[in-house]
C-alpha positions as CSV (number, residue, x, y, z in Angstrom):
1,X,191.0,56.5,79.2
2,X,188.1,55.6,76.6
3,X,185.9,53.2,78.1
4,X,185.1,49.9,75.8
5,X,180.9,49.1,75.5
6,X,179.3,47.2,78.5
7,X,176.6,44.7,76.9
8,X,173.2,45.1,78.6
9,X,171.2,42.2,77.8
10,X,167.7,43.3,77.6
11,X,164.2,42.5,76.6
12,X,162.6,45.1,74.5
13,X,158.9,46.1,76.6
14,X,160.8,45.0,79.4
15,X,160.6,48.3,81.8
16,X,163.6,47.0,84.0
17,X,166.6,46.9,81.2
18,X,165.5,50.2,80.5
19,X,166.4,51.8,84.0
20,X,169.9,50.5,83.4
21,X,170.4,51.9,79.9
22,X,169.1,55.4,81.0
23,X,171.9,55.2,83.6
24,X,174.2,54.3,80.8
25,X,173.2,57.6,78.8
26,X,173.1,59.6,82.1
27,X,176.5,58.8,82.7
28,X,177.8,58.5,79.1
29,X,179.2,55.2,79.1
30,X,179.3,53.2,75.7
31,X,176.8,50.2,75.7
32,X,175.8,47.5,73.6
33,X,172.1,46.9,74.0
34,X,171.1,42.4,72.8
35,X,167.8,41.5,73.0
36,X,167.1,38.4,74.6
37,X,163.9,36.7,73.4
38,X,162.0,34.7,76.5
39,X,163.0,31.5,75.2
40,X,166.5,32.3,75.1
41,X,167.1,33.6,78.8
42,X,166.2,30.2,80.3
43,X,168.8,28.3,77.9
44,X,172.5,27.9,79.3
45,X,174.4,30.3,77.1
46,X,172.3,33.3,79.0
47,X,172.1,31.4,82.4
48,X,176.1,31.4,82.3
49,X,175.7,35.1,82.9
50,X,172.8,35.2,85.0
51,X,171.6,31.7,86.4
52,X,168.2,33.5,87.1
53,X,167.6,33.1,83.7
54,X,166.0,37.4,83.5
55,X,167.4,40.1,82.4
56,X,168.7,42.5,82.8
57,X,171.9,41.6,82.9
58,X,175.4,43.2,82.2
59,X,178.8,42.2,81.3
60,X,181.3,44.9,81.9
61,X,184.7,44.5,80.0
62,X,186.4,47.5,81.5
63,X,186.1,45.3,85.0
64,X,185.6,42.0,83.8
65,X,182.7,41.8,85.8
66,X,179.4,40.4,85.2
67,X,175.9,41.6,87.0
68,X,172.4,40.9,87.1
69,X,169.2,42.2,89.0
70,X,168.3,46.0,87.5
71,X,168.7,47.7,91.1
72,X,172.5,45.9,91.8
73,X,173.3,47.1,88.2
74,X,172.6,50.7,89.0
75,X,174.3,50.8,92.2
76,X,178.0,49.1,90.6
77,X,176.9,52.0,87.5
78,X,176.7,54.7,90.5
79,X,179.4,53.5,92.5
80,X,181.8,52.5,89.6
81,X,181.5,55.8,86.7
82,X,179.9,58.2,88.8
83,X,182.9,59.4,90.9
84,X,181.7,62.5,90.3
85,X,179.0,62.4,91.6
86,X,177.3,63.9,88.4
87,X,173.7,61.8,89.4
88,X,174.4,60.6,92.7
89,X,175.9,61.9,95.9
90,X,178.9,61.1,98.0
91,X,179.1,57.9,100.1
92,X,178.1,57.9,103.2
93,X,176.1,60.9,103.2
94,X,172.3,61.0,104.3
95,X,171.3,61.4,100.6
96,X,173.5,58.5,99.5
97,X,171.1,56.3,101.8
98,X,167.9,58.3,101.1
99,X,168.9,57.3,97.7
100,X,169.2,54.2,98.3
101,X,166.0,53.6,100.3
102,X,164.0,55.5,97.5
103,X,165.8,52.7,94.8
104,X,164.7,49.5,97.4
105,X,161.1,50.8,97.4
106,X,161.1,50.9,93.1
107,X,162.8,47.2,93.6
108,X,160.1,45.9,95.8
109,X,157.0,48.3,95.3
110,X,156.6,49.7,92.4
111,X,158.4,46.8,90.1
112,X,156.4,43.8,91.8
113,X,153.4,45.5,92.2
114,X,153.3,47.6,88.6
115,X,154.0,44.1,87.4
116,X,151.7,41.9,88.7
117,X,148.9,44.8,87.2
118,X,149.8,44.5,83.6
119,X,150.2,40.4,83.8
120,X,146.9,40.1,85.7
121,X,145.4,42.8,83.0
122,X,147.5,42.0,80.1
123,X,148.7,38.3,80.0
124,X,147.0,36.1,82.4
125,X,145.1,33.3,80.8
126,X,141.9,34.1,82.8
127,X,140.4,37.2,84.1
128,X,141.1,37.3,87.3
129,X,138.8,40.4,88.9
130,X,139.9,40.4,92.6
131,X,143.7,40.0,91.7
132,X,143.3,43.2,88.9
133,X,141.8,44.7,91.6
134,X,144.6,44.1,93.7
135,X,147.4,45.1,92.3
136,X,145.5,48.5,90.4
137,X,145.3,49.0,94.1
138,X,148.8,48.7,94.8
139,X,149.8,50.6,91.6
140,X,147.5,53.8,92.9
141,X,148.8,53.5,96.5
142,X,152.7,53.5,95.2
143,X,152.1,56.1,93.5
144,X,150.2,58.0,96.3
145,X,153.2,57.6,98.3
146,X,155.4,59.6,95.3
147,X,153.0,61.8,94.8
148,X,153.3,63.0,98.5
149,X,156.8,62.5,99.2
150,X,157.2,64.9,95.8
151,X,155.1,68.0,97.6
152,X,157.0,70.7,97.4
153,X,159.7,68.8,95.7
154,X,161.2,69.1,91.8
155,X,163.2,65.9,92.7
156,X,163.3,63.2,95.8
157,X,166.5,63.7,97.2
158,X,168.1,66.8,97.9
159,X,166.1,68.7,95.5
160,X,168.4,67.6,92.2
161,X,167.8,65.2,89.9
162,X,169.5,61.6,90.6
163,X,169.3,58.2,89.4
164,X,166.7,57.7,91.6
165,X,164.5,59.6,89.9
166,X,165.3,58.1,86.2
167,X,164.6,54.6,88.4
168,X,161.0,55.1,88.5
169,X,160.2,56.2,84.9
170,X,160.6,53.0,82.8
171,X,157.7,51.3,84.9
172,X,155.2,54.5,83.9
173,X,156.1,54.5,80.5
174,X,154.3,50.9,80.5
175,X,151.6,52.1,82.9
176,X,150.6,54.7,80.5
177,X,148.5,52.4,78.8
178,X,146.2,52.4,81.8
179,X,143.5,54.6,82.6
180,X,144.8,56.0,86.3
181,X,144.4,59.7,85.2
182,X,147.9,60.4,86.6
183,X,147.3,64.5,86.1
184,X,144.1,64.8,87.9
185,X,145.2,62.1,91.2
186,X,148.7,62.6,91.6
187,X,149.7,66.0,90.4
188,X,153.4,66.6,91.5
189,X,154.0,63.0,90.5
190,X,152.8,64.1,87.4
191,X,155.1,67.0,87.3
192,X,158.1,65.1,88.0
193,X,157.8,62.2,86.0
194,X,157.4,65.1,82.9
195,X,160.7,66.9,84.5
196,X,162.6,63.5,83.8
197,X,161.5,62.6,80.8
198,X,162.3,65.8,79.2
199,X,166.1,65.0,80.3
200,X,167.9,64.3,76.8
201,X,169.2,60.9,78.3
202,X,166.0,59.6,79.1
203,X,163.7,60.8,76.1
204,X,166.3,59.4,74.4
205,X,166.1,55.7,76.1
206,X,162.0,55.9,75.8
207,X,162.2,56.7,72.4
208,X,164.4,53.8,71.9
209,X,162.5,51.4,74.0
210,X,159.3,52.4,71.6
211,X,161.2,51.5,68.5
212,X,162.5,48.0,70.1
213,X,158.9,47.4,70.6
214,X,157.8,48.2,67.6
215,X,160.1,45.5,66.0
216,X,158.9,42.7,68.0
C-alpha cells in the first residue's frame, strides 16, 4: 500500500522539526515539509492543529491523525511505520524502554537546556552573564553524561543505531556554532554524533535544514 505525504509543519533553524523529518527519511515515509513563520504559529489556522501554537507539528492523512510535541511525533512514527523494527526495537523489551528513557532525557535535557544557551547567547535583549553561564553549563554537563554513557559504545542502545540516536543530532548541529571543543572534551560523543551524521537519511535532513536557513 503506497503511503500518501504526512505534512510536518516546521520552522527552518528550528532543531526540533528536524528530529521528526530525519525519522521520516529513516523510515521512508513521504512528507511534506511547510514552514511556519513565528507570527503565523500563534494565529488560529495553526493553533487548530496544535493549540500550543509551536511546531513541530504533523498531520497524518494515512490515519487521519494530527500530533504535536517533537518527542510524541517520534514515538506514533516508531510505533505506527516501524513494525519492523528497522530503528527501533520490539515493545516491551528492555531496549524499547531504554529507548525511551534516552528520548525523555533529549525532551527535557538536552532541548531545554541547549535552548535556553543559544537564546541567552543569541537572542536575549540583554547580556545576561550568570544565565550564559548557566545554561553553557548545562549544555557541557549533558553532554558529559553522552559522552560517558557512549564509552565503549558505537550506539546507546543495544549497540545499533536507533532513533534515539538521530534524536540528539539536530540540537548539535545548532550547537556547532559554539566554541565547546566537542573533539578534545567529549571524545566518543564526538565519534558518535559523526557515526550518525554520515547516515544518508540524516546528512540528507542537515543538508536540507542548511538550505531552509539559508532562505530565511
Amino acid at each position: 500500500m503506497s503511503l500518501k505525504p504526512i505534512t510536518v509543519y516546521g520552522h527552518g533553524p528550528g532543531p526540533n522539526p528536524w528530529k521528526v523529518i530525519m525519522v521520516l527519511e529513516e523510515l521512508n515515509i513521504p512528507y511534506t515539509h511547510k514552514i511556519v513563520d513565528f507570527p503565523d504559529m500563534k494565529k488560529e489556522a495553526f493553533e487548530s492543529i496544535n493549540i500550543n501554537g509551536r511546531v513541530p507539528a504533523i498531520e497524518d492523512p494515512n490515519t487521519d491523525f494530527a500530533l504535536w510535541e517533537s518527542g510524541a511525533i517520534v514515538e506514533y512514527l516508531i510505533e505506527t511505520y516501524d513494525k519492523q523494527n528497522s530503528i527501533s526495537f520490539a515493545p516491551g523489551s528492555k531496549d524499547y524502554f531504554l529507548a525511551k528513557q534516552w528520548l525523555h532525557f533529549q525532551m527535557s535535557g538536552q532541548g531545554p537546556y541547549f535552548g535556553q544557551a543559544v537564546w541567552f547567547s543569541r537572542l536575549h535583549s540583554e547580556k545576561l552573564q550568570s544565565a550564559i553561564d548557566r545554561y553553557f553549563n548545562e549544555v557541557r554537563r549533558v553532554s558529559g553524561v553522552l559522552d560517558r554513557a557512549l564509552e565503549g559504545k558505537q550506539y546507546l542502545v543495544a549497540g545499533r543505531y536507533s532513533y534515539i540516536d538521530a534524536a540528539f543530532v539536530p540540537w548539535y548541529v545548532l550547537a556547532a556554532q559554539f566554541d565547546l571543543d566537542l573533539e578534545k572534551n567529549y571524545p566518543n560523543l564526538t565519534g558518535w554524533l559523526k557515526r550518525v551524521q554520515e547516515r544518508p537519511a540524516i546528512s540528507k535532513s542537515i543538508q536540507a535544514r542548511a538550505e531552509a536557513c539559508a532562505q530565511k
